[in-house]
Structures are given as structure tokens and as C-alpha cells.
C-alpha positions in Angstrom: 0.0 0.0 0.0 1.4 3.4 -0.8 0.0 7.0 0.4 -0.1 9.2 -2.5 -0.5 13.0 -0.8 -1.3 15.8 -2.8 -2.7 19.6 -2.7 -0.2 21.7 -0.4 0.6 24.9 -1.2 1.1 28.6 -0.1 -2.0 30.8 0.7 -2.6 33.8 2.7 -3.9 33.9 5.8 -7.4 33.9 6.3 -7.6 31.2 3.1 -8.6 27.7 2.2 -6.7 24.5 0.8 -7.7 20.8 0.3 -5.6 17.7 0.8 -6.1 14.6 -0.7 -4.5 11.3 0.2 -5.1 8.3 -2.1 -4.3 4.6 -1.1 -3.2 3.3 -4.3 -2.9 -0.4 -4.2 -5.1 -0.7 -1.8 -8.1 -3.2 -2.1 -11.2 -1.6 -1.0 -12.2 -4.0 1.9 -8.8 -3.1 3.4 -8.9 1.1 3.2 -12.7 1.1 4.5 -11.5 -0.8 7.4 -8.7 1.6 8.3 -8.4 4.7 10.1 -7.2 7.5 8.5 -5.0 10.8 9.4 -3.5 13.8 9.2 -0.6 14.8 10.7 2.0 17.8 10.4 5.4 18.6 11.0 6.5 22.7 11.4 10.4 23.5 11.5 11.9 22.2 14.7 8.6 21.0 16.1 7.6 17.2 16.2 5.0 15.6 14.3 1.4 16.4 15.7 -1.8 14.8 14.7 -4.0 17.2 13.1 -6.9 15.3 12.9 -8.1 11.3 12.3 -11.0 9.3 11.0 -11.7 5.6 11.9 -13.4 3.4 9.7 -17.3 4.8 11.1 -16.6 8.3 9.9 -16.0 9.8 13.2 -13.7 12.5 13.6 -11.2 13.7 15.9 -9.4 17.1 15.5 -6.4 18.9 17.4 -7.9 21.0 19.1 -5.7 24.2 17.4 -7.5 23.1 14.2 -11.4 22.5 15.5 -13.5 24.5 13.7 -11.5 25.1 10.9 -10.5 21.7 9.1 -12.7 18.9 7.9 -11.3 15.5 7.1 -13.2 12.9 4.8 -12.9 10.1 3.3 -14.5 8.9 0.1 -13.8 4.5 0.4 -14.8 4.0 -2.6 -11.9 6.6 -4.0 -10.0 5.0 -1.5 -9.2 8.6 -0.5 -9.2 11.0 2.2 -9.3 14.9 2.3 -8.0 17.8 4.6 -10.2 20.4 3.9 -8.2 23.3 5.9 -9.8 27.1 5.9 -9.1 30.3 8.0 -5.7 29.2 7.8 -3.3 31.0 9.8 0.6 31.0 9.5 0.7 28.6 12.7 -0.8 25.7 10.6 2.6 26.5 7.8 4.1 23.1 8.1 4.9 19.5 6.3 1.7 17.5 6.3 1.7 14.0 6.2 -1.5 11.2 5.2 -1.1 8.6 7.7 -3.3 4.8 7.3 -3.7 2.4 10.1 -4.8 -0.9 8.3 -6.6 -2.9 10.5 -5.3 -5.8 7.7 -1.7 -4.3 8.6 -1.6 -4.6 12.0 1.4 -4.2 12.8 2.3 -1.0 10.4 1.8 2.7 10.2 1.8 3.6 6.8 2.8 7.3 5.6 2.4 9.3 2.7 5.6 11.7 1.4 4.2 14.6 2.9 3.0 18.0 1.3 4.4 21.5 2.2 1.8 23.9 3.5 2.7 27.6 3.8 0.5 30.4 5.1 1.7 34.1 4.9 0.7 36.9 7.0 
């Protein structure tokens, strides 16, 4: 299974972007029971969850996000989405699709990561 992470950019503050994660190789009994997540990495700061879905569709957000990102997932895609508005430049950072295969037990599988930069 391999995370393919797209959609980063550079935005003002006060704007929107959406990240996408695809599972490619993925067999679609496998991504639906998964849970699925966002993380991101700022300069000199460790990796912090931004926000996760298990297989039901509930989410969970950091709470320096709540009420400003949405994450999705679309199984049948085999996809999941970071839908990130009223950015500010604290959310700049490396963000990274993460999949917990409940088929995979035993691994954390990570996309390459997508730059995100907000200016002020």
C-alpha cells in the first residue's frame, strides 16, 4: 500500500486548501477498514496529529484546528481529504497522510508529505 498526498501549497492567511490522500494499491475491503489521518510537521517541532477518522466516519481534530478543518474520506476513491480554511501561518508546516490498516496490524503507513505555507 502506498499513500499518495497531494494539494499543499502557499495561501494567505485567512484562506482555504484541500488535501487529498489516495491509497493506491489498496483493495477496497482493506482502506474502509482503516483509520485515517493527518498529521504535520513545522520547523523544529515534532509531528502532531491534526486530525483522524476511523473506519465509522467519526472524527477527531487537534484541538488548534477544530472548527476550521474537515477531514473525509470517500472509500470508494479510496481517499481522504483535509479540507483546511481560516488558515493562519501557525498551521505553515509539512503535512503528512497517515493509514492504520486494520489488515496491517502491525504497520503505520505514511504518505511523502505535502508542504503547506501560510503568509501573513
Amino acid at each position: 500500500v502506498q499513500l499518495q498526498a497531494s494539494g499543499g501549497g502557499s495561501v494567505q492567511a485567512g484562506g482555504s486548501l484541500r488535501l487529498s490522500c489516495a491509497a493506491s494499491r489498496a483493495i477496497l475491503s482493506t482502506f474502509r477498514d482503516s483509520t485515517m489521518g493527518w498529521y504535520r510537521q513545522a520547523p523544529g517541532k515534532e509531528r502532531e496529529l491534526v486530525a483522524s477518522m476511523i473506519r465509522s466516519g467519526i472524527p477527531n481534530y487537534a484541538d488548534s484546528v477544530k472548527g476550521r478543518f474537515t477531514i473525509s474520506r470517500d472509500n470508494a476513491r479510496k481517499t481522504v481529504y483535509l479540507q483546511m480554511s481560516d488558515l493562519t501561518p501557525e498551521d505553515t508546516a509539512v503535512y503528512y497522510c497517515n493509514a492504520r490498516f486494520a489488515a496491517y496490524p502491525a504497520t503505520n503507513f505514511w504518505g511523502q508529505g505535502t508542504q503547506v505555507t501560510v503568509s501573513s
